[in-house]
N, C-alpha and C positions, 0 to 999 in steps of 0.2 A: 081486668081479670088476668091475672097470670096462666102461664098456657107451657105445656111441652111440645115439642115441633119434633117428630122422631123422622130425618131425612134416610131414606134406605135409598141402596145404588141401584136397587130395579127391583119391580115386582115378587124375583125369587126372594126375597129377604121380608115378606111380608109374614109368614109365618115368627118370624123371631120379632118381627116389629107387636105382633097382637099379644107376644106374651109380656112385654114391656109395656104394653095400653092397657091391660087387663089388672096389672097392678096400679095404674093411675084410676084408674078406673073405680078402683078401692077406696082412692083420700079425694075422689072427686074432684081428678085436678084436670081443665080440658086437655084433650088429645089430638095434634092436627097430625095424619100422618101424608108424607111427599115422599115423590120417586123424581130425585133426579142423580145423574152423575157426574162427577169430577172429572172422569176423562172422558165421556161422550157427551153432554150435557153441560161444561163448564158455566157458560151465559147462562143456563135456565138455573143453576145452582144459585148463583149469584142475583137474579132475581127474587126467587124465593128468598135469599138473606133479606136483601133490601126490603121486601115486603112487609118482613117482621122487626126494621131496625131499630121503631121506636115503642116496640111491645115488652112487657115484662114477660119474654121465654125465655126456655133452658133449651140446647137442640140436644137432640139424641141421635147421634149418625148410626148407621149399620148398613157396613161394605162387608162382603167377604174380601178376599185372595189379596191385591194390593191394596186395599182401605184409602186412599189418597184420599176419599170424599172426608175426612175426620180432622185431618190437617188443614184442607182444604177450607170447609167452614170455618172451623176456629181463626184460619190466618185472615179470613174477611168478614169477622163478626166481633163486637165487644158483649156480648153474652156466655154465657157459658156452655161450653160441649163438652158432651160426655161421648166415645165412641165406647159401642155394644157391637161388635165386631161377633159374628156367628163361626164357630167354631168351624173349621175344615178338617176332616180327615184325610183328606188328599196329602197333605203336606206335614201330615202329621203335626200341625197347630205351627209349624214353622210362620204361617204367614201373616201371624198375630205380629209377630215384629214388626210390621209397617206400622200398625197401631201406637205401639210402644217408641221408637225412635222418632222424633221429630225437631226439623232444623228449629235455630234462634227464634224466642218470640213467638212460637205456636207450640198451646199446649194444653190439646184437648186430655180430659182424662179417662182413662181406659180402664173400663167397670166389664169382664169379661158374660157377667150372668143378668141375664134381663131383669129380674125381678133387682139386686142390687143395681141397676142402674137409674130403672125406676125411682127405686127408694134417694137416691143421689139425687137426682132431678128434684124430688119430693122436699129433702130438705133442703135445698139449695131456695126454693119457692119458701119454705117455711123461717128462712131468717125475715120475710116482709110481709109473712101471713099467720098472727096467732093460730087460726082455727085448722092451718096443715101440721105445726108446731103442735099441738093438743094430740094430732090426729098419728103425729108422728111417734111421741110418748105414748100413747096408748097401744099402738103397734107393736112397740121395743117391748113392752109389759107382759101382753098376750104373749109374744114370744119368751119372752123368760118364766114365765107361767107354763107353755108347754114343755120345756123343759125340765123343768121341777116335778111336774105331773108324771113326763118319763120317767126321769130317778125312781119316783115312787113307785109307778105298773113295776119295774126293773127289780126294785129291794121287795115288792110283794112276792113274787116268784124265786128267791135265794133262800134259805135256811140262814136264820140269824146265826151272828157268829158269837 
């Protein structure tokens, strides 16, 4: 059974980690979530990889301030990472750049909003799972549907022209 592994760099990050599980949650896709960190925690990080190295997951990191846990996994994992890095206003979003720059050969990708990282995770599972593939399309629908629904509440309320 394929699985998302959403690795956060300490318990503060759990908040942004459930609204990421909350959309897996949705296409029924399992959810394990870990606390370790890249700079206090390197060895337990690197456990946890090992643990899942011959599972079919996608990891989902979420570090705030220097993010190193997102390059980190990806440079010791052949699965795919997504970093979901929580926004700081300390820094005025300056510190998403650790996210974004990353040396040779590592390169996780960097999905700012939980719910699209989810959805990334989701189809990344759905090229080897028709039934998340289905689940995926019917999502993308619903939503082009509420949209259309909008225009319409929208042109109800105007004076034709």
């Amino acid at each position: 059974m394929s699985s998302v592994v959403i690795l956060m760099g300490s318990k503060a990050d759990k908040d942004h980690c459930m609204k990421i599980k909350n959309v897996l949650d949705r296409f029924n896709v399992r959810c394990i979530l870990r606390i370790a960190s890249a700079h206090k925690t390197p060895l337990r990080v690197l456990d946890i990889l090992t643990s899942y190295r011959d599972a079919p997951v996608v990891f989902i990191t979420v570090a705030g301030r220097s993010n190193a846990l997102s390059g980190f996994v990806d440079a010791n994992t052949h699965h795919p990472v997504i970093a979901c890095p929580p926004y700081g206003d300390k820094f005025s979003g300056a510190d998403l750049f650790s996210s974004l720059r990353m040396p040779s050969g590592v390169c996780p990708l960097t999905v700012l909003e939980p719910e699209q990282a989810a959805l990334a995770a989701v189809k990344m599972l759905a090229l080897h799972d028709e039934q998340l593939s289905v689940l995926i399309k019917k999502y993308q629908e619903e939503k082009r549907k509420e949209i259309e629904a909008d225009d319409q509440d929208l042109m109800a309320t105007q004076p034709a022209i």
